[in-house]
ZAMARSE-442800 format. One line per field, with one value per residue (C-alpha): residue number from 1; x, y, z. Coordinates in nm, 2 decimals, always signed. Layout:
N
base NUM:...
u X:...
v Y:...
w Z:...
% end
This chain:
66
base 1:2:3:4:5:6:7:8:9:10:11:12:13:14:15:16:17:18:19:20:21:22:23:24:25:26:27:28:29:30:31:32:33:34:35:36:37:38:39:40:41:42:43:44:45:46:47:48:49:50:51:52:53:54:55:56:57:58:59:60:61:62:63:64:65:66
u +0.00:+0.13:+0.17:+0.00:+0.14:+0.05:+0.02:+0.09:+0.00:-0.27:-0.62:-0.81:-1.01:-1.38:-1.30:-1.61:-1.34:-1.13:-1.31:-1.31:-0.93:-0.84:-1.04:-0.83:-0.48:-0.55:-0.63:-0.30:-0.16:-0.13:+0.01:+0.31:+0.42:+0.32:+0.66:+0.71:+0.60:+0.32:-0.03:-0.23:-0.53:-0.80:-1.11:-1.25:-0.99:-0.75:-0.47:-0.24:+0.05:+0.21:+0.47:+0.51:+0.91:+0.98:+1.26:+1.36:+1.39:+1.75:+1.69:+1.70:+1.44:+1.69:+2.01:+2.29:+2.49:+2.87
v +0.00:+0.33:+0.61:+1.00:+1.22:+1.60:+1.68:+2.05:+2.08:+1.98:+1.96:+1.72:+1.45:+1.51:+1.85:+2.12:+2.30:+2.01:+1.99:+2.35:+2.38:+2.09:+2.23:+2.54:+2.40:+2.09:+2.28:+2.47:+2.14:+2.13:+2.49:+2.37:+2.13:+2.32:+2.39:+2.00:+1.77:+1.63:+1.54:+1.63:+1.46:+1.60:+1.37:+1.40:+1.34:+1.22:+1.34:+1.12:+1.31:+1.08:+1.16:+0.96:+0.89:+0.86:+0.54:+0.64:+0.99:+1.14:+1.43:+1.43:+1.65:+1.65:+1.89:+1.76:+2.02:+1.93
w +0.00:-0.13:+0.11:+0.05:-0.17:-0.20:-0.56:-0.64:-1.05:-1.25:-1.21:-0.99:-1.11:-1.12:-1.07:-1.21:-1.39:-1.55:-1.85:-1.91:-1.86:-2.05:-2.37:-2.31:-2.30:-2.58:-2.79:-2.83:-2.85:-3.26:-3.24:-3.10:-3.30:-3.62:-3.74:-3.77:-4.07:-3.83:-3.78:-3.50:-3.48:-3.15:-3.04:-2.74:-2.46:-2.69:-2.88:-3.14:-3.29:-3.63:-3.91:-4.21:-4.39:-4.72:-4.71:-5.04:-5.00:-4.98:-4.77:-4.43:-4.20:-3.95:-3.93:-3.72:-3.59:-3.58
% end
């Protein structure tokens, strides 16, 4: 049996205001990864973020610095 543990972020489970601030930080969500060659896909509660490679292709999306 675990011991207690304050928690000091987020929002509480079954909370009146947890849906209302979840809608208001998801949905920045596909903002921030804009920049990248992704997808962003919102439904409901959940959130999938997907890229797709070319094998074949010869440039690379990534820069290593050296």
């Amino acid at each position: 049996m675990s011991g207690f543990l304050n928690v000091i972020s987020g929002v509480p489970q079954g909370s009146v205001l947890g849906p209302t601030l979840f809608l208001l930080f998801i949905n920045d969500v596909c903002d921030v990864f804009g920049d990248l060659k992704d997808v962003c896909k919102l439904y409901a509660d959940n959130v999938k973020l997907y890229t797709t490679y070319d094998l074949n292709e010869t440039k690379c999306d990534l820069s290593i610095a050296k």
